[in-house]
PQR file with spaces between the fields and no chain letter, atoms N, CA, C, O and H, PARSE charges and radii, in Angstrom:
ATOM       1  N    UNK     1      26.044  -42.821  -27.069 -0.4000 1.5000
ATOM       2  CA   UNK     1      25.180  -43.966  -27.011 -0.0000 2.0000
ATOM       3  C    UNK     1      23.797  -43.485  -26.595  0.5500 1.7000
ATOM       4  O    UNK     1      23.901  -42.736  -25.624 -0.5500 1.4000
ATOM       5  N    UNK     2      22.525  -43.656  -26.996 -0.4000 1.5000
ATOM       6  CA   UNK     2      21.406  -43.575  -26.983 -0.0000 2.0000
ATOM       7  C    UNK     2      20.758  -44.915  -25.838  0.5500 1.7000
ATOM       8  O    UNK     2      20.960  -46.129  -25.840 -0.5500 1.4000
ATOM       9  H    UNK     2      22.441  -44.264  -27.786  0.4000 1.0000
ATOM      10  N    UNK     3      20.276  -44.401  -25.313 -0.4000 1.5000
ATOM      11  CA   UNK     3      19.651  -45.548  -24.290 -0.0000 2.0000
ATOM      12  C    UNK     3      18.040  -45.021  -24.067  0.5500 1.7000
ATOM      13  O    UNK     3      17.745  -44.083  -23.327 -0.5500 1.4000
ATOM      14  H    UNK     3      20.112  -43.415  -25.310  0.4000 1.0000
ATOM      15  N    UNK     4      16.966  -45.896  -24.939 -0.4000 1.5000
ATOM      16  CA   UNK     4      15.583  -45.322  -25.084 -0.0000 2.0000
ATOM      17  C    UNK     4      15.069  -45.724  -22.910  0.5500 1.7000
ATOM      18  O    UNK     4      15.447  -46.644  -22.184 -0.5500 1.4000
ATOM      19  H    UNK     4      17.206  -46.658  -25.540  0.4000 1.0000
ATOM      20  N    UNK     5      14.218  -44.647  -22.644 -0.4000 1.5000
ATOM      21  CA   UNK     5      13.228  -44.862  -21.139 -0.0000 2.0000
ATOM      22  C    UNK     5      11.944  -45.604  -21.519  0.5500 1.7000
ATOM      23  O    UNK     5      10.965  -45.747  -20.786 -0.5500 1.4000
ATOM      24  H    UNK     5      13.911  -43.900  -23.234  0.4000 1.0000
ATOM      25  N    UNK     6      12.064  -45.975  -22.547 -0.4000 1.5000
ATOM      26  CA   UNK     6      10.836  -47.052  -22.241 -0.0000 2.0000
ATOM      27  C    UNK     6      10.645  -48.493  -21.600  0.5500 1.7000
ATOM      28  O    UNK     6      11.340  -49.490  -21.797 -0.5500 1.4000
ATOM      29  H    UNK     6      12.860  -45.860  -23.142  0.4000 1.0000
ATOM      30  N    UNK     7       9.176  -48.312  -20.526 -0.4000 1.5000
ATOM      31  CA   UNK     7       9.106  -48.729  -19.077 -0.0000 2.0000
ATOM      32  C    UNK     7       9.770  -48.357  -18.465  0.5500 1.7000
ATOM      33  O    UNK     7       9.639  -48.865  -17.351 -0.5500 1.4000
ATOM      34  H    UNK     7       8.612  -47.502  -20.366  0.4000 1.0000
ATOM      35  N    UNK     8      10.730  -47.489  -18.525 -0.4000 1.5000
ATOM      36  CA   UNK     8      11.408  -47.155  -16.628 -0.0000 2.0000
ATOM      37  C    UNK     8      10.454  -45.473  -16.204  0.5500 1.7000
ATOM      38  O    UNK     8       9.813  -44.640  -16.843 -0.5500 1.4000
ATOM      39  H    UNK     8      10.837  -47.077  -19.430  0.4000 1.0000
ATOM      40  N    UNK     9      10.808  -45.652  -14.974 -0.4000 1.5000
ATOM      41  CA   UNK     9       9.837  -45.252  -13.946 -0.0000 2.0000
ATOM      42  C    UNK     9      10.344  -43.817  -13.908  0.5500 1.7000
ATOM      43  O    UNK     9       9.494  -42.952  -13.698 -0.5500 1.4000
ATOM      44  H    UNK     9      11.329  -46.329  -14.454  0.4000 1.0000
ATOM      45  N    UNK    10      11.496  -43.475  -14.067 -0.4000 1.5000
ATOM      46  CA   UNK    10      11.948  -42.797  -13.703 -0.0000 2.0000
ATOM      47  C    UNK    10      13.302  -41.802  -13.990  0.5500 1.7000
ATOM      48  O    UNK    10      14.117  -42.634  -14.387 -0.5500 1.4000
ATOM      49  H    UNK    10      12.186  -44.178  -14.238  0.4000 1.0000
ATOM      50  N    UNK    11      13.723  -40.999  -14.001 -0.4000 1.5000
ATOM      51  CA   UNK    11      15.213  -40.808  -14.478 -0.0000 2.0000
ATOM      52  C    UNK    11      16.318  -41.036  -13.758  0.5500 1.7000
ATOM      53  O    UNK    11      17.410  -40.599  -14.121 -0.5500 1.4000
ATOM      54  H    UNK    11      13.060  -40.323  -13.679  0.4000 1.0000
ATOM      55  N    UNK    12      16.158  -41.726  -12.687 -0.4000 1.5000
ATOM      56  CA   UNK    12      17.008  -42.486  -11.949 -0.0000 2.0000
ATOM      57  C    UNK    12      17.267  -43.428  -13.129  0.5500 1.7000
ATOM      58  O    UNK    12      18.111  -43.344  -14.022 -0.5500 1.4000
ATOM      59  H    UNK    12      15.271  -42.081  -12.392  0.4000 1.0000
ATOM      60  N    UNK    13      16.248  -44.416  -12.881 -0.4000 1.5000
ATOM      61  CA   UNK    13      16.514  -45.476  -13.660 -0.0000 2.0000
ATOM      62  C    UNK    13      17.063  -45.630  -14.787  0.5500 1.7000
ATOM      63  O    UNK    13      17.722  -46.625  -15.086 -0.5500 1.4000
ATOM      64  H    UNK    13      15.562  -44.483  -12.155  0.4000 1.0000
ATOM      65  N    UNK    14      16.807  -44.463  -15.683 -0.4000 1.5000
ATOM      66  CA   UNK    14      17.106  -44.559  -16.644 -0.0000 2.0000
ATOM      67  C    UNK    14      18.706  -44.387  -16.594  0.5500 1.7000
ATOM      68  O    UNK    14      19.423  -45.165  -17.223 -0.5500 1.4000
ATOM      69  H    UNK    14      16.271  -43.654  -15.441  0.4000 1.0000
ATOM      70  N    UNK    15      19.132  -43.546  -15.974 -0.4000 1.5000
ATOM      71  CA   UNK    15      20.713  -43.485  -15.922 -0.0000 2.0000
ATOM      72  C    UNK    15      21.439  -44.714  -15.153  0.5500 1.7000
ATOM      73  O    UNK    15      22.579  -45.079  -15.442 -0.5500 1.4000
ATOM      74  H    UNK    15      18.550  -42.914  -15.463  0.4000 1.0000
ATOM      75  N    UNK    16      20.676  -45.288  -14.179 -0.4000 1.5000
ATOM      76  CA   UNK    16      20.917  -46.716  -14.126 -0.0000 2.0000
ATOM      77  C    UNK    16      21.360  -47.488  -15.216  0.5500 1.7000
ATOM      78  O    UNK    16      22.433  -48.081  -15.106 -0.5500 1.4000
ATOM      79  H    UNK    16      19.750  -44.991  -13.944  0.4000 1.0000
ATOM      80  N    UNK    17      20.746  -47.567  -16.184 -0.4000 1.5000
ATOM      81  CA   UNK    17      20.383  -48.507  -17.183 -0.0000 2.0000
ATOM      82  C    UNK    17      21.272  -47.885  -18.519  0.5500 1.7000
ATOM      83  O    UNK    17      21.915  -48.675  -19.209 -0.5500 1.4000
ATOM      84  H    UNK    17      19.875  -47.085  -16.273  0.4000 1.0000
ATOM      85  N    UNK    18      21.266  -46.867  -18.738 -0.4000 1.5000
ATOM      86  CA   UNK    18      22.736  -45.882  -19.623 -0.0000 2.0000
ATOM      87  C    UNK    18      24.037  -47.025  -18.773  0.5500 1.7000
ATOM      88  O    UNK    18      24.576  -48.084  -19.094 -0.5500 1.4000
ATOM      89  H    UNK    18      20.743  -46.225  -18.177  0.4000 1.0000
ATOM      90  N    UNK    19      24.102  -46.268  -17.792 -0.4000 1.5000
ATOM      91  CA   UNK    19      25.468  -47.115  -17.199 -0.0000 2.0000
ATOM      92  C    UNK    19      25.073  -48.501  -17.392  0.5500 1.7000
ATOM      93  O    UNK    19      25.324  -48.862  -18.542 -0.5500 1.4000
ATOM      94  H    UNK    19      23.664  -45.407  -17.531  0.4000 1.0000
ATOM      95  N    UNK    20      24.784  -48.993  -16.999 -0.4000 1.5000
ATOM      96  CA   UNK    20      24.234  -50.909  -17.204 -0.0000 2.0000
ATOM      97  C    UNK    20      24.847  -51.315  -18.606  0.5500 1.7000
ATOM      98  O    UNK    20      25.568  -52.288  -18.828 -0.5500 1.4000
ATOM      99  H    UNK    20      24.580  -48.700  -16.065  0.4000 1.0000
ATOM     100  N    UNK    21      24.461  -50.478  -19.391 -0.4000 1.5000
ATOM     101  CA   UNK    21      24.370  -50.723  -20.888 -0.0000 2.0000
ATOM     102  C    UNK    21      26.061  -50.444  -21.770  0.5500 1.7000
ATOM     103  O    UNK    21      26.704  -51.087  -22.600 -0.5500 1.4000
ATOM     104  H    UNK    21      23.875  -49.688  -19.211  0.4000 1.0000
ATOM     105  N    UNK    22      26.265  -49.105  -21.017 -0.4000 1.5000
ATOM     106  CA   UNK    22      28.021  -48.954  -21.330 -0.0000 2.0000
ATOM     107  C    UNK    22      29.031  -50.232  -20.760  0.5500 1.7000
ATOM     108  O    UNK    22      30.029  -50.803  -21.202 -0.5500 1.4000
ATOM     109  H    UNK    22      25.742  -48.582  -20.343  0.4000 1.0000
ATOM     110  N    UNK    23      28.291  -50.328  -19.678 -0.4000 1.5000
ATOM     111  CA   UNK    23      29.161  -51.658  -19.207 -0.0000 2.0000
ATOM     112  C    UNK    23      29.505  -52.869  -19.402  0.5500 1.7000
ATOM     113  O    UNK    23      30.584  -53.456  -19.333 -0.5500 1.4000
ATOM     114  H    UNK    23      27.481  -49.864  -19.319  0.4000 1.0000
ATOM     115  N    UNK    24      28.177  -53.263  -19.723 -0.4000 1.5000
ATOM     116  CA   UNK    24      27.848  -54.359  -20.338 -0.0000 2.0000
ATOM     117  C    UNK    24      28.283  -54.430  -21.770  0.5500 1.7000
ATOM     118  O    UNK    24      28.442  -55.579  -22.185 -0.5500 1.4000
ATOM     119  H    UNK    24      27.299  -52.786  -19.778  0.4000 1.0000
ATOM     120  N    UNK    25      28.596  -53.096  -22.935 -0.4000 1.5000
ATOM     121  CA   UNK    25      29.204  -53.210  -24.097 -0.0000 2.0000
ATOM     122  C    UNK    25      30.180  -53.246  -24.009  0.5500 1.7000
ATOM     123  O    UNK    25      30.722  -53.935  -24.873 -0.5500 1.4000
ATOM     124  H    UNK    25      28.468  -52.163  -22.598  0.4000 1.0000
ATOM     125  N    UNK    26      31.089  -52.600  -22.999 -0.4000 1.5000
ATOM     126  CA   UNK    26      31.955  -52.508  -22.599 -0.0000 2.0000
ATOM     127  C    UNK    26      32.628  -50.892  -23.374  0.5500 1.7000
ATOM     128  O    UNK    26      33.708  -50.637  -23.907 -0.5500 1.4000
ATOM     129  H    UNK    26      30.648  -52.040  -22.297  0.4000 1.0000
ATOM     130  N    UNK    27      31.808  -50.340  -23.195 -0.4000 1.5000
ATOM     131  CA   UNK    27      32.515  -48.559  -24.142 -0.0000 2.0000
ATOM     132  C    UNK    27      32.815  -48.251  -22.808  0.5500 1.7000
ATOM     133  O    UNK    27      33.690  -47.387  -22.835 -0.5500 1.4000
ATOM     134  H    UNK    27      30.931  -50.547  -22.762  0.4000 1.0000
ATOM     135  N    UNK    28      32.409  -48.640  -21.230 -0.4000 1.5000
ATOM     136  CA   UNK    28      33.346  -47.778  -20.397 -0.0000 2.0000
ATOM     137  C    UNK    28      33.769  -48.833  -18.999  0.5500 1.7000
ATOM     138  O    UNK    28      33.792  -50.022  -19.316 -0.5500 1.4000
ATOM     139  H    UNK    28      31.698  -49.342  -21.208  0.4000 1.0000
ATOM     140  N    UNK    29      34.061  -48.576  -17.689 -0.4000 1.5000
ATOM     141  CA   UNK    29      34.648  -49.490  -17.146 -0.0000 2.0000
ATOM     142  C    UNK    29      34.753  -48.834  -16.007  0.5500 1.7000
ATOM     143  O    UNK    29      34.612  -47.612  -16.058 -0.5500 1.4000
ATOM     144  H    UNK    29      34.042  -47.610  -17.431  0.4000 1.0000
ATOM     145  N    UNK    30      35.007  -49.437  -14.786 -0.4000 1.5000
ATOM     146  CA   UNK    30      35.008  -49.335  -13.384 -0.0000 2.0000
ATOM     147  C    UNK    30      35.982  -47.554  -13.328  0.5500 1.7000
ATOM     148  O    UNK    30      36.936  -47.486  -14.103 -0.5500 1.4000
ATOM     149  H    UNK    30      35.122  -50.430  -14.744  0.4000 1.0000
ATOM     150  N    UNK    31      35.838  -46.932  -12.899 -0.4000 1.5000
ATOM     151  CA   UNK    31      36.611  -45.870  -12.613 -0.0000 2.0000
ATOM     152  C    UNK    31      36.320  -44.944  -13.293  0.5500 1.7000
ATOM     153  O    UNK    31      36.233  -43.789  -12.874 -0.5500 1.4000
ATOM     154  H    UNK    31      35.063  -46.987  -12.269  0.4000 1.0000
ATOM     155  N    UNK    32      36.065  -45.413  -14.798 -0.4000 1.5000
ATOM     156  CA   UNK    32      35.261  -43.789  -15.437 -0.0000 2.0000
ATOM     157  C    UNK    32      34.566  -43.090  -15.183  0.5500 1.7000
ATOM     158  O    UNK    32      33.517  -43.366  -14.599 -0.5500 1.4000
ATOM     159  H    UNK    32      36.135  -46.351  -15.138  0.4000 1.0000
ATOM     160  N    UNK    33      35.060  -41.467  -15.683 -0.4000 1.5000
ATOM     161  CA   UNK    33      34.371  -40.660  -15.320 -0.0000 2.0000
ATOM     162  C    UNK    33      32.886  -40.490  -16.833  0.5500 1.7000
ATOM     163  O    UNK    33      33.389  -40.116  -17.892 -0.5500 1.4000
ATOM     164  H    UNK    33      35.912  -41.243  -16.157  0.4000 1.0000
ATOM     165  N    UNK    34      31.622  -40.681  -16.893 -0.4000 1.5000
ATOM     166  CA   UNK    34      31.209  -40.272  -17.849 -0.0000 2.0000
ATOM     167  C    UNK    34      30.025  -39.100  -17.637  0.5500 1.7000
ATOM     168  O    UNK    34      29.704  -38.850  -16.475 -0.5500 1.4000
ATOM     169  H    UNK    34      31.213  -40.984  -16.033  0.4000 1.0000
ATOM     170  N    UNK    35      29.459  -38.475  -18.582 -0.4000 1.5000
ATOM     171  CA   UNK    35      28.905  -37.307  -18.455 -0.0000 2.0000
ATOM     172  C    UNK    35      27.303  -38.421  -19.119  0.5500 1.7000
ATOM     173  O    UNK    35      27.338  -39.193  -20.078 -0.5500 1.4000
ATOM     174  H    UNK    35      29.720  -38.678  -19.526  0.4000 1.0000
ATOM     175  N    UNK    36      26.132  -38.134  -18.257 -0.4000 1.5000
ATOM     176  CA   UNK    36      24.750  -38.416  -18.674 -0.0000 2.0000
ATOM     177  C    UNK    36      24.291  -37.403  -18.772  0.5500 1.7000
ATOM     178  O    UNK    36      24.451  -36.365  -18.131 -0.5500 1.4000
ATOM     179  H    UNK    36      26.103  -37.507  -17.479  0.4000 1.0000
ATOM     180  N    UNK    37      23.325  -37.811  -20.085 -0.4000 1.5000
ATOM     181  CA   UNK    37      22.317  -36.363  -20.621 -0.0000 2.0000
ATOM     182  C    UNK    37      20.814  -37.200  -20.362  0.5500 1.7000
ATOM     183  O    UNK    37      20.641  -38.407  -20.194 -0.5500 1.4000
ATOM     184  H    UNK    37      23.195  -38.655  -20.606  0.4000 1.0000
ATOM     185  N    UNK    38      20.238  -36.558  -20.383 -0.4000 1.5000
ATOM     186  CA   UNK    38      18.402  -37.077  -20.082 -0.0000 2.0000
ATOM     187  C    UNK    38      17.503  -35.451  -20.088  0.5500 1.7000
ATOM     188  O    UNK    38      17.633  -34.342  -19.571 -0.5500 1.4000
ATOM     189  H    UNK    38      20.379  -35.578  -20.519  0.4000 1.0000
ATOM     190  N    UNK    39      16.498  -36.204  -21.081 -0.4000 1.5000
ATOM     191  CA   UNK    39      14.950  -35.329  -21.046 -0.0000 2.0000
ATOM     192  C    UNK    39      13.733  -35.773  -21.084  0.5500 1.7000
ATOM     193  O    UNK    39      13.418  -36.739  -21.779 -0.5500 1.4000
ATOM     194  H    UNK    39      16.393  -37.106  -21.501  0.4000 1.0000
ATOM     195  N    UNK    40      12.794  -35.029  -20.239 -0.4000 1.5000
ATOM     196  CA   UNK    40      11.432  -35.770  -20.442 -0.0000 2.0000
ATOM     197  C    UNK    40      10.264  -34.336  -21.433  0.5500 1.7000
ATOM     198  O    UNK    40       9.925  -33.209  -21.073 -0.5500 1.4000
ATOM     199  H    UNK    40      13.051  -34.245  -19.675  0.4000 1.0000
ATOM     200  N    UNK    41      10.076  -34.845  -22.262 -0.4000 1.5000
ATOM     201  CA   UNK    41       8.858  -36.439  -22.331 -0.0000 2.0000
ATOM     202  C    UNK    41      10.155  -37.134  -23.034  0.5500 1.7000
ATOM     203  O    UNK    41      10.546  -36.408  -23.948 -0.5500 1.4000
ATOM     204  H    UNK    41      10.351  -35.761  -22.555  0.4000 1.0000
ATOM     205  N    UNK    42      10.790  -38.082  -22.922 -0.4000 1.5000
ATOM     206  CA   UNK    42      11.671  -39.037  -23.638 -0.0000 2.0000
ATOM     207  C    UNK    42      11.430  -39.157  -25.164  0.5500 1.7000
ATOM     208  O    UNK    42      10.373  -38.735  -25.635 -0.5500 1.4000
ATOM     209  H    UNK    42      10.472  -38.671  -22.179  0.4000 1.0000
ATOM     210  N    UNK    43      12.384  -39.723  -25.956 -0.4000 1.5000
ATOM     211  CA   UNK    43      12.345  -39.763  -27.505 -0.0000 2.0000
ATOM     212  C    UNK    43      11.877  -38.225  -27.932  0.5500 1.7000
ATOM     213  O    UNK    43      11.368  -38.194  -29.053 -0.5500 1.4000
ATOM     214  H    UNK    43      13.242  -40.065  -25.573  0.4000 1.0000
ATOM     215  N    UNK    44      11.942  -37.141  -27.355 -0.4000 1.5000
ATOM     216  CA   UNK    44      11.094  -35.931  -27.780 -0.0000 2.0000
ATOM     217  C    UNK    44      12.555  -35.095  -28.659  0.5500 1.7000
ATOM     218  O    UNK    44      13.120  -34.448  -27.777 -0.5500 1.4000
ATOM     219  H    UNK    44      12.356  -37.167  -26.445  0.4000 1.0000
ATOM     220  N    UNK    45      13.070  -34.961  -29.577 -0.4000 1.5000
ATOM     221  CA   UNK    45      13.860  -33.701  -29.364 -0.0000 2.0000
ATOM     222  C    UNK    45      14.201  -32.828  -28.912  0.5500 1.7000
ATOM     223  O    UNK    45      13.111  -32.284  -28.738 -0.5500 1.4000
ATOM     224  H    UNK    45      12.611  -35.487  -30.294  0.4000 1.0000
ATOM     225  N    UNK    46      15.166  -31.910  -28.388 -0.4000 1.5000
ATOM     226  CA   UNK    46      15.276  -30.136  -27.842 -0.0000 2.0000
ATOM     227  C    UNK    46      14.753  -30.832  -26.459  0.5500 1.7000
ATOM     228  O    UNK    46      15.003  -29.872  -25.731 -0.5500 1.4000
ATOM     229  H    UNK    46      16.051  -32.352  -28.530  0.4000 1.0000
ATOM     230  N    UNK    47      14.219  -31.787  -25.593 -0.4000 1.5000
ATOM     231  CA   UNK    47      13.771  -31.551  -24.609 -0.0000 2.0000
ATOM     232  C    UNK    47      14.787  -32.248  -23.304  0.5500 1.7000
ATOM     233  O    UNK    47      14.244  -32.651  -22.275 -0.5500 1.4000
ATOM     234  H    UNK    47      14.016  -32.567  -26.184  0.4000 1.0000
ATOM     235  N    UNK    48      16.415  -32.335  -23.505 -0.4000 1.5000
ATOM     236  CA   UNK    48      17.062  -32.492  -22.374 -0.0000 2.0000
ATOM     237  C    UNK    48      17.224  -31.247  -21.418  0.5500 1.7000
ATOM     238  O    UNK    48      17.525  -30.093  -21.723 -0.5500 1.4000
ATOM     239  H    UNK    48      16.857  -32.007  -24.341  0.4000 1.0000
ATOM     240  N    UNK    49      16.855  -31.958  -19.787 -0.4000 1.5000
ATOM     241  CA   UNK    49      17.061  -30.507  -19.300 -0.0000 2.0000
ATOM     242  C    UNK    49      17.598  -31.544  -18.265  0.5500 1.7000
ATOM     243  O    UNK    49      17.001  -31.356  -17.205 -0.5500 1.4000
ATOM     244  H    UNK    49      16.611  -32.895  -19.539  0.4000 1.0000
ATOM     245  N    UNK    50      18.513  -32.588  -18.162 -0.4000 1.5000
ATOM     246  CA   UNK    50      19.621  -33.212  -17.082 -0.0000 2.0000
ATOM     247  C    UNK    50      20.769  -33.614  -17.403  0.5500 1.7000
ATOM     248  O    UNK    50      20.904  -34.720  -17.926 -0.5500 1.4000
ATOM     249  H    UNK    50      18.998  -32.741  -19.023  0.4000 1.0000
ATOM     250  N    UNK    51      21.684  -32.908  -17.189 -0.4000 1.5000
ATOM     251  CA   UNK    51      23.361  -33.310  -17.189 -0.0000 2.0000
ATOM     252  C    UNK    51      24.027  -33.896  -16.093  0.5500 1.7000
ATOM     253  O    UNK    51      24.036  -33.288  -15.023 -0.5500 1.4000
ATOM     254  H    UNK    51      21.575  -32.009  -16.764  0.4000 1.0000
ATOM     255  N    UNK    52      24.515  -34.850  -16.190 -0.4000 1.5000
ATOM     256  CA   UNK    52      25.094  -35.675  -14.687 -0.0000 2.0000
ATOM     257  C    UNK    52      26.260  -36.385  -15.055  0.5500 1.7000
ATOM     258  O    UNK    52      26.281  -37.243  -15.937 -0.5500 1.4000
ATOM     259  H    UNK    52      24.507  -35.344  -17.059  0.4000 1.0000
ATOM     260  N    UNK    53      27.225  -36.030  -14.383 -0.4000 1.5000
ATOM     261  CA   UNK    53      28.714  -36.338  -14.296 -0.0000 2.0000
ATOM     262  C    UNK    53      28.858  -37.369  -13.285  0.5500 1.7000
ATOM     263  O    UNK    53      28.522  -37.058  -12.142 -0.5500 1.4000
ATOM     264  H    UNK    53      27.208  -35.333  -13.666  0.4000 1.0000
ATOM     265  N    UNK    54      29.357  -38.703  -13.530 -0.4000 1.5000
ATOM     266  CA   UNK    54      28.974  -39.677  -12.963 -0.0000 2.0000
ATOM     267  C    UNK    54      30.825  -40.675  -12.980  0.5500 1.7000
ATOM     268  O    UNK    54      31.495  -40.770  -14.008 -0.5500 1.4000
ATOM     269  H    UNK    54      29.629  -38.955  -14.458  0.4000 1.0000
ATOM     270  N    UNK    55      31.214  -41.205  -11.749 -0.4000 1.5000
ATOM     271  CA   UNK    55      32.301  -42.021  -11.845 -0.0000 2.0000
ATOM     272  C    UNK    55      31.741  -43.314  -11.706  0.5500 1.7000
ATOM     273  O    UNK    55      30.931  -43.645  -10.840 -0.5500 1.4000
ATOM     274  H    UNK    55      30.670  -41.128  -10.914  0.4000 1.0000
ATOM     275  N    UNK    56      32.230  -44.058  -12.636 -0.4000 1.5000
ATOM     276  CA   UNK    56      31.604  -45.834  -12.534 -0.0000 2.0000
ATOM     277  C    UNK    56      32.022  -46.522  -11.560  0.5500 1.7000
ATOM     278  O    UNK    56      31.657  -47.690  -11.428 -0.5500 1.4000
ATOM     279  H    UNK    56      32.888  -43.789  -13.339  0.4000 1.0000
């Protein structure tokens, strides 16, 4: 799932808002484990440099 950072502040937020968004579609659910990717400058290609393993 793709989740664009435009207006958020931050890459907190943005993985905030990844999770917000799985949840709310419902692709994941209280207890999962999922893996977040993130890069800045955002929308850029080749430019992730954050991996975060995250339980819901």
């Amino acid at each position: 799932m793709d989740v664009s950072g435009a207006g958020l502040t931050s890459t907190d937020k943005l993985l905030e808002e990844g999770v917000s968004v799985a949840l709310a579609t419902k692709i994941v659910r209280q207890g999962d484990i999922v893996v977040l990717t993130a890069g800045l400058p955002g929308g850029v290609s080749g430019t992730t440099n954050l991996i975060k393993a995250q339980q819901i």
